[in-house]
Backbone as JSON, one array per atom type, in Angstrom:
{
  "sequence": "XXXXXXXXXXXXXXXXXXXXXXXXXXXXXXXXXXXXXXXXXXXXXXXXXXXXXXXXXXXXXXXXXXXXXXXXXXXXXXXXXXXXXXXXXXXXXXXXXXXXXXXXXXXXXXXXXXXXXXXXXXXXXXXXXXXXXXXXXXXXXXXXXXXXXXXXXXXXXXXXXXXXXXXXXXXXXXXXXXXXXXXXXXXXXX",
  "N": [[59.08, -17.2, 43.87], [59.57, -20.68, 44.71], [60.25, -23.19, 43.16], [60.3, -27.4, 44.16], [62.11, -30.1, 43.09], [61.63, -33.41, 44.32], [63.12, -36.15, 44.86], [62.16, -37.52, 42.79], [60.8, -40.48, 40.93], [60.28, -42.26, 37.77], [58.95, -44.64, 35.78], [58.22, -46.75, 32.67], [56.86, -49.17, 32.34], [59.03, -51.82, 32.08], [61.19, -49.82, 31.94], [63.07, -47.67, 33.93], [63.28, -44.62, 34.23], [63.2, -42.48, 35.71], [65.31, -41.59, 38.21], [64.93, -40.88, 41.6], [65.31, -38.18, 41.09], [66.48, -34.59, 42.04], [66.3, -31.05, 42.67], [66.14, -27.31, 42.59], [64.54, -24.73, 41.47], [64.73, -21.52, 41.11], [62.47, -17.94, 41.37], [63.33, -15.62, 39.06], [65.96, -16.84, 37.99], [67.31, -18.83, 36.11], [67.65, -22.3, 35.46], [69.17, -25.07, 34.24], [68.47, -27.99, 33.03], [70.78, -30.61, 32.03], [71.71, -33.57, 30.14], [71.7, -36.24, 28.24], [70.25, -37.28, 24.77], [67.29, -38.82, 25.44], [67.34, -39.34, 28.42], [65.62, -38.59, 30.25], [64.82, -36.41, 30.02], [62.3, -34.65, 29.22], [59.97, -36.06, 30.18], [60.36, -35.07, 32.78], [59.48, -32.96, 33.21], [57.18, -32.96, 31.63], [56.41, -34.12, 33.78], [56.16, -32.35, 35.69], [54.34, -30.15, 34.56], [52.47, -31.78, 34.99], [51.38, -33.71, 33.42], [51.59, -36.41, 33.79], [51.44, -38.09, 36.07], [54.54, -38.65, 38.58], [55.91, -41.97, 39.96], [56.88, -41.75, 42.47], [58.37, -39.44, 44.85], [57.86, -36.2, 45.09], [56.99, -32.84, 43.43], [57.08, -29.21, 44.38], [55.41, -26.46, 44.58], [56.94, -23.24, 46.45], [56.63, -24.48, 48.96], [54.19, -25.89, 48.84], [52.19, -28.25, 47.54], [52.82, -28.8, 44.16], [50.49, -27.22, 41.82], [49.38, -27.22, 38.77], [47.6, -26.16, 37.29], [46.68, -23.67, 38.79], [48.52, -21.53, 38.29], [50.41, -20.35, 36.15], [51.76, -21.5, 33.27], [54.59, -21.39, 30.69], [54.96, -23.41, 28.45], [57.42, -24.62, 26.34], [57.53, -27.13, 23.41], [60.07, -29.5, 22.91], [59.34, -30.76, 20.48], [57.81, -29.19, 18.34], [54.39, -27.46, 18.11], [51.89, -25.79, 17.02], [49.56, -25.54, 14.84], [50.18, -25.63, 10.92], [48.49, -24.99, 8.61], [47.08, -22.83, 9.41], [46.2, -19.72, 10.15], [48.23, -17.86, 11.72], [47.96, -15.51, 13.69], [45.85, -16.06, 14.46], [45.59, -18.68, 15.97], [47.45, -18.4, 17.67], [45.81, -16.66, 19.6], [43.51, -18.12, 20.36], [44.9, -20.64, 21.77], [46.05, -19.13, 23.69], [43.38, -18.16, 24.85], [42.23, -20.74, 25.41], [44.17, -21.3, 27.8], [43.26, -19.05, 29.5], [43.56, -16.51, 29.2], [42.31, -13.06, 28.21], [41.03, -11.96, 24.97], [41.68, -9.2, 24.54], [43.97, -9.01, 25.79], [45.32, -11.17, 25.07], [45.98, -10.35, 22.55], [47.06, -7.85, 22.92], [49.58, -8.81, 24.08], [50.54, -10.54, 21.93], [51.06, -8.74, 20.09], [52.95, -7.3, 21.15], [54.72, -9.44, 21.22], [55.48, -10.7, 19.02], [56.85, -7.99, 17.55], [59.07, -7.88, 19.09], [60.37, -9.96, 18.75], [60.91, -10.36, 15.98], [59.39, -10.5, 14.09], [56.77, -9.22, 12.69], [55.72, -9.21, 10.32], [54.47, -11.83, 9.74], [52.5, -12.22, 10.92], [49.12, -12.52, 9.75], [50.09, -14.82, 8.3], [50.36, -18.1, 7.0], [50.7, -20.75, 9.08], [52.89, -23.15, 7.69], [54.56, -21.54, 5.97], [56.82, -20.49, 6.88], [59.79, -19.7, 7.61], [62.18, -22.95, 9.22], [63.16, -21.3, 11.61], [62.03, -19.17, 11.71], [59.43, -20.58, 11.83], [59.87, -21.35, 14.82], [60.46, -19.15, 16.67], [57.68, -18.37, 16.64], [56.66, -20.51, 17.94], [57.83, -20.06, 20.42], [56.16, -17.42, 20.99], [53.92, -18.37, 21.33], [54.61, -19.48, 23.85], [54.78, -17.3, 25.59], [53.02, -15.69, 25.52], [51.1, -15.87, 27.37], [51.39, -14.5, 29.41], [53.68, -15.72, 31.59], [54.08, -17.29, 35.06], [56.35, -19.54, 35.4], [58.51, -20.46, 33.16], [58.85, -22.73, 30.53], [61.26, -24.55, 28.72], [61.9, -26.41, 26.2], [64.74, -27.91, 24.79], [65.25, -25.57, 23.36], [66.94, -24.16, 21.77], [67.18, -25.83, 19.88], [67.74, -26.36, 16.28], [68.33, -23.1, 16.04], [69.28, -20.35, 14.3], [72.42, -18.65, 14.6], [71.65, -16.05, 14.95], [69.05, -16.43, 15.87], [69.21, -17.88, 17.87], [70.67, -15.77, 19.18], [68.88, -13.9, 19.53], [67.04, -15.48, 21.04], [68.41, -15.68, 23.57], [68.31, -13.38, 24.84], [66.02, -12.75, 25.23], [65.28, -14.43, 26.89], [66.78, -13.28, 29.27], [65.36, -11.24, 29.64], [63.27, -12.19, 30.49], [64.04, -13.16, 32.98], [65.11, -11.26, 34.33], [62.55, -10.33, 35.06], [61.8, -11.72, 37.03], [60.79, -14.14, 36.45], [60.55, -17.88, 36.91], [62.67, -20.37, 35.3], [63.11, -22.7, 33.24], [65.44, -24.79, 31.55], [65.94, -27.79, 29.28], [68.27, -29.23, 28.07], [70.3, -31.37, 25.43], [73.03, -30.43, 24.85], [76.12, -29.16, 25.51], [76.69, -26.82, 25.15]],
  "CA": [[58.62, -18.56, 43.85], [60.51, -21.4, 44.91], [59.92, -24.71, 42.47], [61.34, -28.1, 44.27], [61.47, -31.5, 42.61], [62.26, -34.21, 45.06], [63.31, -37.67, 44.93], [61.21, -37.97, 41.57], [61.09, -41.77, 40.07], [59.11, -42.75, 36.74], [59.33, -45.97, 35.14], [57.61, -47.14, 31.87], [56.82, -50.61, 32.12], [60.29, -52.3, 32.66], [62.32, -49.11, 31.74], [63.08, -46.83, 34.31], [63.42, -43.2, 33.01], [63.74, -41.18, 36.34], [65.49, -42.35, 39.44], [65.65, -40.19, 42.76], [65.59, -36.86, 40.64], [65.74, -33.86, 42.56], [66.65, -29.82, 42.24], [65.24, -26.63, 42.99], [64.56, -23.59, 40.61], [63.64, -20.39, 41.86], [62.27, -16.77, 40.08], [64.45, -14.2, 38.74], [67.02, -17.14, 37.89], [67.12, -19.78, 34.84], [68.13, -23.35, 35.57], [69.16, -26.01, 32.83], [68.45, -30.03, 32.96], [71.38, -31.13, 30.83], [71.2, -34.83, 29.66], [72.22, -36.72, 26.87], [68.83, -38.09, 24.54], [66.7, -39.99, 25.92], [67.67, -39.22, 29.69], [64.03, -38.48, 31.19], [64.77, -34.44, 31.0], [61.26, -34.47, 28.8], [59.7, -36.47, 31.3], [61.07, -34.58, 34.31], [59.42, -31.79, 32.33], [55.53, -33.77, 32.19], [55.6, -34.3, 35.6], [56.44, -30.89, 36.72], [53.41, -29.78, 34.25], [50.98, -32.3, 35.74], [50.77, -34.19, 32.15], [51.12, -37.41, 34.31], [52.61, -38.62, 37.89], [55.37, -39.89, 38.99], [56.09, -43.11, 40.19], [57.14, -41.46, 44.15], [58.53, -38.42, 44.96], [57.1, -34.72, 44.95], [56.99, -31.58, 42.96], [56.29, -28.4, 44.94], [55.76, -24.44, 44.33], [56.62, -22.73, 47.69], [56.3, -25.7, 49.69], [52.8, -26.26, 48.78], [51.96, -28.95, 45.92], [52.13, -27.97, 42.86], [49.17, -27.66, 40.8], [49.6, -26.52, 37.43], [45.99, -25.17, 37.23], [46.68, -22.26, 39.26], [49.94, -21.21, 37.91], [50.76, -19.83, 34.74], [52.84, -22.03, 33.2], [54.32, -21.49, 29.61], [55.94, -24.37, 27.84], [57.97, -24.61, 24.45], [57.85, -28.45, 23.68], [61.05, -29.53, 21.97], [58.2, -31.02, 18.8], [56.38, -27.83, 17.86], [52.42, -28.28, 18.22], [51.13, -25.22, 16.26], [49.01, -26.16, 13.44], [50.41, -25.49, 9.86], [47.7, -24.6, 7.62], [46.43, -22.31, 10.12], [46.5, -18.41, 10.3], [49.13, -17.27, 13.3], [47.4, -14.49, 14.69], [44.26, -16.81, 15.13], [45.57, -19.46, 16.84], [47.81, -17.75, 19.1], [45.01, -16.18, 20.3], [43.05, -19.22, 20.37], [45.55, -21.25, 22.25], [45.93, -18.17, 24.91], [42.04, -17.99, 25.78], [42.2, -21.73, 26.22], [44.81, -20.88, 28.77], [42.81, -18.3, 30.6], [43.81, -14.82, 28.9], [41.3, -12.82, 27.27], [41.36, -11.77, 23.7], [42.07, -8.04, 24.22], [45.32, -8.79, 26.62], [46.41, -11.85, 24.28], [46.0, -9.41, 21.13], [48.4, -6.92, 23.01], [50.82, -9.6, 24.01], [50.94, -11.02, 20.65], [51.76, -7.53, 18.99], [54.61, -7.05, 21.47], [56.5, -10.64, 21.01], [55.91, -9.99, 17.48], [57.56, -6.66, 17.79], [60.35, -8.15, 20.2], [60.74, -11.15, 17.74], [61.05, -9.56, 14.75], [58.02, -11.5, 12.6], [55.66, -8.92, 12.3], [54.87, -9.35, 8.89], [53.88, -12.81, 9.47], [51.17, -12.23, 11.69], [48.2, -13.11, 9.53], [50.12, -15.88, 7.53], [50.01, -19.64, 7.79], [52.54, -21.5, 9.58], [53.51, -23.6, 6.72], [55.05, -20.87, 4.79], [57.38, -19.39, 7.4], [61.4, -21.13, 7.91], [62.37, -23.13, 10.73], [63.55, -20.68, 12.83], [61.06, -18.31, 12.14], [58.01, -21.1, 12.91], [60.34, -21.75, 16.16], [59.7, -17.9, 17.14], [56.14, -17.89, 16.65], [56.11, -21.28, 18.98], [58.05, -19.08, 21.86], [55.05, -16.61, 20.96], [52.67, -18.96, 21.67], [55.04, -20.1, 25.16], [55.05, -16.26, 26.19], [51.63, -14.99, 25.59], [49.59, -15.79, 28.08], [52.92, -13.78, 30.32], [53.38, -17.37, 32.37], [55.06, -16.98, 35.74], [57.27, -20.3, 35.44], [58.62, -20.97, 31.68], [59.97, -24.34, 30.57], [61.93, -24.57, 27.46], [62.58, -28.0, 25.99], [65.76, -28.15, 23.83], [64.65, -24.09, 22.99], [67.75, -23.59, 20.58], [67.4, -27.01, 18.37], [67.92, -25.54, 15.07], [68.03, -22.05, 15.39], [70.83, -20.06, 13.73], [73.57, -17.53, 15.64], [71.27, -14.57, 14.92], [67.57, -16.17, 15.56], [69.97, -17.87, 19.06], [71.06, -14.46, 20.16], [67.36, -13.31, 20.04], [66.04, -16.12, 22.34], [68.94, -15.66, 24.65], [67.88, -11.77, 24.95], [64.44, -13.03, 25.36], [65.76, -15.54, 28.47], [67.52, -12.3, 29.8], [64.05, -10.54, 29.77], [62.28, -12.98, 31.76], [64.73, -13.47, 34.32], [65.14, -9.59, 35.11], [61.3, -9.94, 35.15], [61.24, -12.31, 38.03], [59.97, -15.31, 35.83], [61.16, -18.61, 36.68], [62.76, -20.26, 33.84], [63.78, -24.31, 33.2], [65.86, -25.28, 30.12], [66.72, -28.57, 29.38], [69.32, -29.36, 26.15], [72.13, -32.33, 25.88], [73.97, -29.74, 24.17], [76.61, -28.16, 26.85], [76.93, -24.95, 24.53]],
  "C": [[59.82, -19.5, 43.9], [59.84, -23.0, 44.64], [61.27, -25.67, 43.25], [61.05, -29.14, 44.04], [62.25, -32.18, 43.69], [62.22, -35.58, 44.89], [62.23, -38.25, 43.9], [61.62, -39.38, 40.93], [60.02, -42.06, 38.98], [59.82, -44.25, 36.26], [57.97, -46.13, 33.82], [57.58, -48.32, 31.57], [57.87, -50.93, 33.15], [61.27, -51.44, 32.97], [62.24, -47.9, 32.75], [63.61, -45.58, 34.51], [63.99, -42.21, 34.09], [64.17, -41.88, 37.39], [65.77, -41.16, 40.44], [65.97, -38.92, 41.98], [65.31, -35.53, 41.46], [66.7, -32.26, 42.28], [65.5, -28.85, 42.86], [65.67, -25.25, 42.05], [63.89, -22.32, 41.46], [63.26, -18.84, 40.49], [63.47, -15.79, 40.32], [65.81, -15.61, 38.15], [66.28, -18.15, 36.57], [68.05, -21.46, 35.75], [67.83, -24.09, 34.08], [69.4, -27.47, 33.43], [69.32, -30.14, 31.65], [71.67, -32.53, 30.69], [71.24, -34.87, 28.76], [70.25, -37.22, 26.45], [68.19, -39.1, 25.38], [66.87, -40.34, 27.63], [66.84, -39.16, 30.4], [64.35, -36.99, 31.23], [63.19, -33.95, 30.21], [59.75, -35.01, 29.75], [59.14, -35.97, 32.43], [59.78, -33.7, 33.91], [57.53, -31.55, 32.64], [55.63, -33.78, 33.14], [55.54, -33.12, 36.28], [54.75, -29.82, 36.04], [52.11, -30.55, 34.77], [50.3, -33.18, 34.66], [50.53, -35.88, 32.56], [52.11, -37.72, 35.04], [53.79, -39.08, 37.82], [55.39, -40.6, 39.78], [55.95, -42.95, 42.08], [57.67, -40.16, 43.62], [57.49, -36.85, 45.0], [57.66, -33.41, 44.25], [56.48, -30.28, 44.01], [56.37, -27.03, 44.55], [55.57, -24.01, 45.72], [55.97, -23.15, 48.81], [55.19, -26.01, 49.88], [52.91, -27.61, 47.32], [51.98, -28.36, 45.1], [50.96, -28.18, 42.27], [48.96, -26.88, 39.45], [48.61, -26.36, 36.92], [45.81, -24.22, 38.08], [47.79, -21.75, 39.23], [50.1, -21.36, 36.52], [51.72, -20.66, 34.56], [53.13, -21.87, 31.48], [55.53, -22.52, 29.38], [56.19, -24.41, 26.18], [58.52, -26.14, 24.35], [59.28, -28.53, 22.33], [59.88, -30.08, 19.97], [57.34, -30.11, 19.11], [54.76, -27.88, 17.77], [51.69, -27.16, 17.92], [50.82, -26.05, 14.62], [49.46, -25.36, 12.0], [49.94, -24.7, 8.8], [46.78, -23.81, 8.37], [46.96, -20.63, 10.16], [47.2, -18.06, 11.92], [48.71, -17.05, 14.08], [46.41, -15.13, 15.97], [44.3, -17.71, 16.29], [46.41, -19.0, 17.66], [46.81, -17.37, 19.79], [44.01, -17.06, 21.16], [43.75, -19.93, 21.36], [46.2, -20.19, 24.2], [44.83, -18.16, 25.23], [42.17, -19.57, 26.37], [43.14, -21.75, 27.67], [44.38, -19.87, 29.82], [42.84, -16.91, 29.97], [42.61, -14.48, 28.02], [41.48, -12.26, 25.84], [42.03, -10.5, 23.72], [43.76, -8.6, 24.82], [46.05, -10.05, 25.24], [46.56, -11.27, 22.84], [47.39, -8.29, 21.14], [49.7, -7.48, 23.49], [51.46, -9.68, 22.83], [51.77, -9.98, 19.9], [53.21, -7.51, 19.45], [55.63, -8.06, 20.98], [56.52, -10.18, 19.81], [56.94, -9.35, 17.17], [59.33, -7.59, 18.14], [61.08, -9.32, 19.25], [61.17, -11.58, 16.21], [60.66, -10.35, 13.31], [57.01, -10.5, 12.8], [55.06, -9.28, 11.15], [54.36, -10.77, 8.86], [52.41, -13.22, 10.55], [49.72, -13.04, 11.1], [48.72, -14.23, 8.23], [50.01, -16.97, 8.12], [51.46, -19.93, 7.9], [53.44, -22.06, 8.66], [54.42, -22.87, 6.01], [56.31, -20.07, 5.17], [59.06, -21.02, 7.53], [61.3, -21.64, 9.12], [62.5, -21.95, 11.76], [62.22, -19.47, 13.32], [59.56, -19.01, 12.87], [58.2, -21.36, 14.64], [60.09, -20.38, 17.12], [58.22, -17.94, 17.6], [55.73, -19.21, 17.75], [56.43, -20.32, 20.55], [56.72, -18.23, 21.79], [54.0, -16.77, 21.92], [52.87, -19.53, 23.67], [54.41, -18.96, 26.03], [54.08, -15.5, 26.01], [50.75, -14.74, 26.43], [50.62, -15.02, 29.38], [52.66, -15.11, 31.6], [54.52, -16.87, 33.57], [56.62, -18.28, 35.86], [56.85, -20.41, 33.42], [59.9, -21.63, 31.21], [60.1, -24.41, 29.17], [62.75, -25.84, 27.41], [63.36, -28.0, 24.96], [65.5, -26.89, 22.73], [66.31, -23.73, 21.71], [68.24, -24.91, 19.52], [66.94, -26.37, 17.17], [67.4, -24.33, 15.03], [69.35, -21.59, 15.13], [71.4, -18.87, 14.55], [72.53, -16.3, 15.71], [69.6, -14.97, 15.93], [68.0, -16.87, 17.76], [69.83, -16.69, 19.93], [69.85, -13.62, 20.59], [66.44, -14.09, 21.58], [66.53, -16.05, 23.73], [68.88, -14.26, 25.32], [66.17, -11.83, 25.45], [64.4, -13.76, 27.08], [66.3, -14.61, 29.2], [66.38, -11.49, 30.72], [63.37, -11.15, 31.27], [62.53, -13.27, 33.27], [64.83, -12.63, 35.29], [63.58, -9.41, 35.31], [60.7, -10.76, 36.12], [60.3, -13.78, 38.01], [61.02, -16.7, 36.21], [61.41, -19.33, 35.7], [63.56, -21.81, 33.92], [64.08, -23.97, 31.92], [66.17, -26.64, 30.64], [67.05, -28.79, 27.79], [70.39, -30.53, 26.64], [72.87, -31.67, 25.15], [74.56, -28.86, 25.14], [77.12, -26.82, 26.44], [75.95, -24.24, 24.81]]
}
């Protein structure tokens, strides 16, 4: 697959966020949007998911439009959007059928990241109770469940530590040798 953004512009009101943005990601490789805060790489990010237009320009998969309703897409938003007081297991699962997968396949996903992620034991707890890094796992969980052929990671190592790091970058290794295309964007050039 060959993702290409072209000559993308947004504006919000007066402020205009994207000007003339363009790039091209393909599978088997990782690309990174690096940008200081507040740059439009969250943005860039919505429009490529279809969360709302831009201004001009075009998005395409394999020189067709994109349409991010027939394409797996998994995203890890830089603000986390699992619910708290909620059992893991459940809503992963939950949050994968709404996506299309069925319960048996997102049951045997789930076990593996688990596995691969090294939170089993928190499977049937609530989010609330688990550390940053570990609720930041169980969001990748929720990115990499439904097995997405493009996966967009928004600022994917804001607060995790050298060890819970070296896991996600083993995880980004995975996907790439697996033919998955793969966006980061971070204003951090480490």
């Amino acid at each position: 697959m060959i993702l290409s953004v072209n000559a993308i512009t947004k504006s919000f009101g007066e402020k205009q966020v994207l000007k003339g943005v363009s790039f091209t990601a393909e599978s088997g490789k990782a690309l990174g949007i690096l940008g200081r805060n507040g740059a439009g790489k969250t943005t860039m990010i919505r429009i490529i998911m279809g969360v709302f237009g831009a201004d001009s320009g075009t998005v395409t998969l394999d020189n067709a439009p994109l349409n991010p309703q027939k394409v797996k897409i998994g995203y890890l938003p830089e603000e986390r959007g699992l619910y708290p007081k909620k059992k893991i297991t459940e809503q992963l699962i939950y949050f994968a059928e709404l996506r299309g997968t069925d319960k048996k396949t997102a049951l045997e996903n789930a076990d593996r990241l688990f596995k691969k992620l090294q939170v089993e034991q928190y499977k049937n707890a609530k989010l609330e109770t688990l550390s940053k890094g570990n609720q930041q796992k169980i969001q990748l969980i929720a990115t990499l469940i439904t097995n997405p052929d493009i996966v967009i990671l928004d600022e994917p190592f804001s607060g995790l530590d050298p060890v819970n790091a070296a896991i996600l970058k083993d995880i980004v290794k995975e996907l790439i040798a697996d033919g998955k295309l793969v966006l980061f964007s971070s204003h951090q050039m480490n």
